[in-house]
C-alpha positions in Angstrom: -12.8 -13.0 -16.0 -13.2 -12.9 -19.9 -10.8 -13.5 -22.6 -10.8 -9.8 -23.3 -10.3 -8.5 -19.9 -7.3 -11.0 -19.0 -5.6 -9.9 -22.5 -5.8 -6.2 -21.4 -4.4 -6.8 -18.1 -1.4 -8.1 -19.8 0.8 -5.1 -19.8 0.4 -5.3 -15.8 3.5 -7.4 -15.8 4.3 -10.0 -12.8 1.4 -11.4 -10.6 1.7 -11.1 -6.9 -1.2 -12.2 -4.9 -1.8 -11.3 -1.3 -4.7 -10.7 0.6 -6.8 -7.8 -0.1 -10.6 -7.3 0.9 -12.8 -9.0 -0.4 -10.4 -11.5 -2.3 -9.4 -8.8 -5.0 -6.0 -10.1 -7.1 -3.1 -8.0 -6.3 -1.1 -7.1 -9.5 2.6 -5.2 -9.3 4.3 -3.6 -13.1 4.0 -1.1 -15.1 0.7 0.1 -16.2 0.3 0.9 -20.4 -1.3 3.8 -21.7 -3.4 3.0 -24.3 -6.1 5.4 -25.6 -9.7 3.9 -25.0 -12.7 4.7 -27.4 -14.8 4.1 -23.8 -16.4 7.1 -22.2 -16.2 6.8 -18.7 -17.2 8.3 -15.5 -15.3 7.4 -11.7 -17.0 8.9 -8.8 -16.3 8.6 -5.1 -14.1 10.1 -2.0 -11.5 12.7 -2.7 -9.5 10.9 0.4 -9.9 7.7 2.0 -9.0 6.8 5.5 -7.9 3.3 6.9 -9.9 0.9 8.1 -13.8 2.3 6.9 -15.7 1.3 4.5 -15.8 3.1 1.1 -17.5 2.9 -2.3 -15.9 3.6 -6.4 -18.7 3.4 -9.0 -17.2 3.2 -12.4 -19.8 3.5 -15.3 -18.8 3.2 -19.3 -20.7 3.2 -22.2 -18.5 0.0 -23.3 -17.8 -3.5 -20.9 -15.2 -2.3 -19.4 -12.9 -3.9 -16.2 -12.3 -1.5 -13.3 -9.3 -0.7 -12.1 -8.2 0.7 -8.6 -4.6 1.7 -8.2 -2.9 2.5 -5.5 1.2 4.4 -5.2 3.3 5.6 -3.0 4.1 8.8 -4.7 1.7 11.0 -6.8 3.0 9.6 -9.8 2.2 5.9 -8.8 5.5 4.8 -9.7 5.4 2.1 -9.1 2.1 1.4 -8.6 -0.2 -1.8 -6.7 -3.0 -2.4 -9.3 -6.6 -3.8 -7.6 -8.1 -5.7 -10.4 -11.8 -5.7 -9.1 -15.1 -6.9 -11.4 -16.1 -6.4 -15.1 -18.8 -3.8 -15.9 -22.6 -4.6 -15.8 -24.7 -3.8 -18.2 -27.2 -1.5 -17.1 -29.6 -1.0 -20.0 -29.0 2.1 -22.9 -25.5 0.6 -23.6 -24.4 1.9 -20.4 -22.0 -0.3 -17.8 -21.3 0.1 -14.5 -19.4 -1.5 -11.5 -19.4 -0.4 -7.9 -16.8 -1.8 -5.6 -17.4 -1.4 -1.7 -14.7 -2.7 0.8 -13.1 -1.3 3.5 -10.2 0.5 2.8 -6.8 -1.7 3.9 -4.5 -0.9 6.6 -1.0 -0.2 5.1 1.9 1.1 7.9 4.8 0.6 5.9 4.2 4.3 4.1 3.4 7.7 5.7 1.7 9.0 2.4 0.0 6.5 0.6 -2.3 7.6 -3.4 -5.3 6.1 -5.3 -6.8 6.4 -8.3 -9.3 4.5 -10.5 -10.0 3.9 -13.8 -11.5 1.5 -16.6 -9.9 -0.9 -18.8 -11.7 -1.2 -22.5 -12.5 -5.3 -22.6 -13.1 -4.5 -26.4 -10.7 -2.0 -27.7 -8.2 -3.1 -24.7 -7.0 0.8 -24.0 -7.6 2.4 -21.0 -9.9 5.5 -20.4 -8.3 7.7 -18.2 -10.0 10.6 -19.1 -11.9 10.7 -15.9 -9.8 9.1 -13.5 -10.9 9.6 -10.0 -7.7 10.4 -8.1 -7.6 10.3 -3.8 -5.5 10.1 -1.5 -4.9 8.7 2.3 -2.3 8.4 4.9 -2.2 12.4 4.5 -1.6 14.3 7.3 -0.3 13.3 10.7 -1.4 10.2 11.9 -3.6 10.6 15.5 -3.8 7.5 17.6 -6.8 7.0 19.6 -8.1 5.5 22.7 -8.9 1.9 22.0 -11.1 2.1 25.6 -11.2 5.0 27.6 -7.6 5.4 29.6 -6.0 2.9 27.1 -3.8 3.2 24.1 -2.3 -0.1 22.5 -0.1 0.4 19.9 2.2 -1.8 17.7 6.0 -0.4 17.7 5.9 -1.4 13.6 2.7 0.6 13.5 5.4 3.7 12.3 8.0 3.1 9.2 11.6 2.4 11.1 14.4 5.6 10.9 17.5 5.4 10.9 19.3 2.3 12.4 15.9 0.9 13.7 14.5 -2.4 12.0 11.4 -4.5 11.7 12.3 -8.3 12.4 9.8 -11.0 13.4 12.6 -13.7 14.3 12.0 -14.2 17.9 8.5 -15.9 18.4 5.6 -14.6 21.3 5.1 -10.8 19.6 2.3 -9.6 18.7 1.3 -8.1 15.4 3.5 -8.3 12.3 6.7 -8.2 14.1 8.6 -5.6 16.1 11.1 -3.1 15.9 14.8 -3.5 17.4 17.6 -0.6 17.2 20.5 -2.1 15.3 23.0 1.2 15.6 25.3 2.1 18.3 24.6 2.6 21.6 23.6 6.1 23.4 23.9 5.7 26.8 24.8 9.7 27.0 22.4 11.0 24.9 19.0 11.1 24.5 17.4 12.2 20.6 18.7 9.7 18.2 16.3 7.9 16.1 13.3 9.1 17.3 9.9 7.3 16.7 6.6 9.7 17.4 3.4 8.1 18.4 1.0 11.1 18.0 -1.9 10.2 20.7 -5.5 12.1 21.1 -5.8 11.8 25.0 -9.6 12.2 25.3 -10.1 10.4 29.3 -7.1 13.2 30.9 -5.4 12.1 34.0 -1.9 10.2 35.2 -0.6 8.0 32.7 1.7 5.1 32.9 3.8 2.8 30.5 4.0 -0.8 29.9 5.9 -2.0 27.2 6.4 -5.7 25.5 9.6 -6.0 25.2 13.1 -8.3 24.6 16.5 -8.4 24.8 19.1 -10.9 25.2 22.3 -10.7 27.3 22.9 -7.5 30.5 21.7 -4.7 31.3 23.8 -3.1 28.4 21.2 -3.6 25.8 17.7 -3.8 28.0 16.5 0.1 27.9 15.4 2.8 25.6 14.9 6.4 26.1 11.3 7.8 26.4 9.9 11.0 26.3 6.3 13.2 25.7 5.8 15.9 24.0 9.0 18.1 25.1 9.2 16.8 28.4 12.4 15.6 30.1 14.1 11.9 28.4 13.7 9.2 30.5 15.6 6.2 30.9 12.9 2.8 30.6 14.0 -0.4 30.9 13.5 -4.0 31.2 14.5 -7.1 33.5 14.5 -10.7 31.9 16.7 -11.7 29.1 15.6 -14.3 26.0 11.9 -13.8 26.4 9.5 -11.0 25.4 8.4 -9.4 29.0 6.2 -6.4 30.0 8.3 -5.0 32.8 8.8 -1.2 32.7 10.9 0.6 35.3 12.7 3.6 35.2 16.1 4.7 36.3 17.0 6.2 38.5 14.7 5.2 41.2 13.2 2.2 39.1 9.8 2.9 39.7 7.1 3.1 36.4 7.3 5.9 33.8 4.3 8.2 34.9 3.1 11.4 32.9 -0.2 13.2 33.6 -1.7 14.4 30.5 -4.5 16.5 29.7 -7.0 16.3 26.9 -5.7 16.4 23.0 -3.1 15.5 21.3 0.6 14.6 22.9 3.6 13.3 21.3 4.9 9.7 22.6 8.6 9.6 21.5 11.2 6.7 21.7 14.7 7.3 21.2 17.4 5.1 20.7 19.6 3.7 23.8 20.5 0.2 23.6 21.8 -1.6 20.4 19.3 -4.8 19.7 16.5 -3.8 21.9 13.6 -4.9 20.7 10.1 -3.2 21.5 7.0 -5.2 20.2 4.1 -3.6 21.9 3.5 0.0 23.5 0.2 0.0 26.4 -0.2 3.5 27.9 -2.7 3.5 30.3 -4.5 5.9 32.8 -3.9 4.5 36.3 -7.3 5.7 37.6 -8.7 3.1 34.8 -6.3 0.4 35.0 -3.7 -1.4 37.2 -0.5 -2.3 35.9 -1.7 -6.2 36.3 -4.3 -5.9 34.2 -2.3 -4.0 31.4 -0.2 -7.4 30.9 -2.0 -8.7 28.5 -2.1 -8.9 24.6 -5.5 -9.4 24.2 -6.7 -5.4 24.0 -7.9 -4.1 21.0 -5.8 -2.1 19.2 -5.9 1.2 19.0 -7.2 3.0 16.1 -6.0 6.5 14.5 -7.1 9.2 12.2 -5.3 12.0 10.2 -5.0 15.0 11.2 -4.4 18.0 8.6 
């Protein structure tokens, strides 16, 4: 990076690095305004969606640095700034810079914004006058079959509500972490602090549940209330205590949790039940695909999802 283009980037503010594809900086402040004598042109997708690959092309008639920014309101206040590569001259005094990377998973937000723009290297302003502006994470989230008959999903893969929490204290999860209710107890009442898993169910047929899961203690704090779509609540539980197992049971009658659903989209809800249950990982599996042996296992590939309007 050139003496110029660090010296514009100074109004960024405090340096946070993490890691981003294809090694790009991460950079968290406030952003400066300053009018650019640059003309530029941004051009690529009006929205962007997780995990594929996508391409910006910003061109100036100055060196410029492009800038991708992404917010978590339309205002991008505050805002994550992507410093990427300075422009390359092209020939006619014309620069240009095309960045292609795939497009990061982010679960902690339900709506998620991105623009991009050009920093002058020689005036130092930026040209916002033709800011591409997208957006992703729009929509309802649609999880998919990771094989046919198999979703895998991570219980952190949704933002927490109300008195659930993301922790990553007790080792042997998967993922990031997990999710473990931290309120009261409901042992009555079934609809508090409900977490949706919208599926596409695209191989129909009898489902069951398997979930990864840990408590410590009874059977006071070992269950959670599970439901689909606006079916009946049921009562799912676990056995063991200080260790993250898959057993699933249900009560009354402590047999699995079975639903037969047809093709498209269903709701998978948890509700709250037992204060400092933790759930790490959710398998829901056809049983005319897979046995409940072979479900045990966190080696499946996760599920993916799309957006649904």
């Amino acid at each position: 990076m050139s003496t110029d283009s660090t010296h514009a980037l100074a109004p960024l503010g405090r340096r946070i690095r993490r890691c981003l594809p294809g090694g790009a900086a991460l950079l968290t402040g406030a952003l400066l305004a300053v009018p650019s004598q640059a003309q530029c042109v941004v051009s690529g997708p009006s929205s962007l969606d997780p995990g594929l690959m996508t391409s910006i092309t910003t061109t100036c008639d100055h060196p410029f640095l492009s800038l991708l920014q992404l917010g978590v309101d339309p205002n991008f206040l505050p805002g994550i700034n992507l410093v990427l590569t300075n422009g390359v001259p092209q020939g006619g005094g014309n620069y240009s810079s095309t960045f292609n990377a795939q497009v990061p998973w982010v679960s902690a937000f339900d709506d998620l914004y991105f623009r991009a723009f050009a920093l002058d290297t020689v005036n130092g302003g930026i040209d916002t006058s033709n800011t591409l502006r997208s957006s992703f994470f729009q929509g309802e989230r649609v999880y998919r079959e990771s094989e046919p008959g198999l979703f895998v999903i991570e219980m952190e893969f949704e933002q927490p509500v109300d008195d659930w929490q993301f922790e990553n204290a007790e080792s042997g999860f998967s993922g990031s972490g997990y999710l473990v209710w931290k309120g009261s107890n409901h042992f009555n009442q079934c609809g508090n602090g409900i977490i949706t898993f919208p599926i596409q169910v695209d191989t129909p047929g009898q489902y069951a549940l398997a979930l990864h899961s840990y408590h410590v203690g009874g059977h006071e704090n070992n269950d959670v209330w599970v439901f689909i779509n606006d079916r009946d609540c049921k009562k799912v539980f676990s056995s063991g205590t200080g260790s993250w197992v898959w057993t699933t049971a249900v009560d009354p009658g402590n047999g699995g949790y079975k639903e037969t659903l047809d093709a498209g989209i269903h709701y998978l809800n948890f509700s709250a039940r037992s204060k400092d249950f933790c759930i790490d990982r959710i398998h829901l599996f056809s049983l005319d695909e897979f046995s409940r042996s072979q479900i045990e296992d966190l080696g499946y590939d996760m599920s993916n999802f799309n957006y649904e309007q």
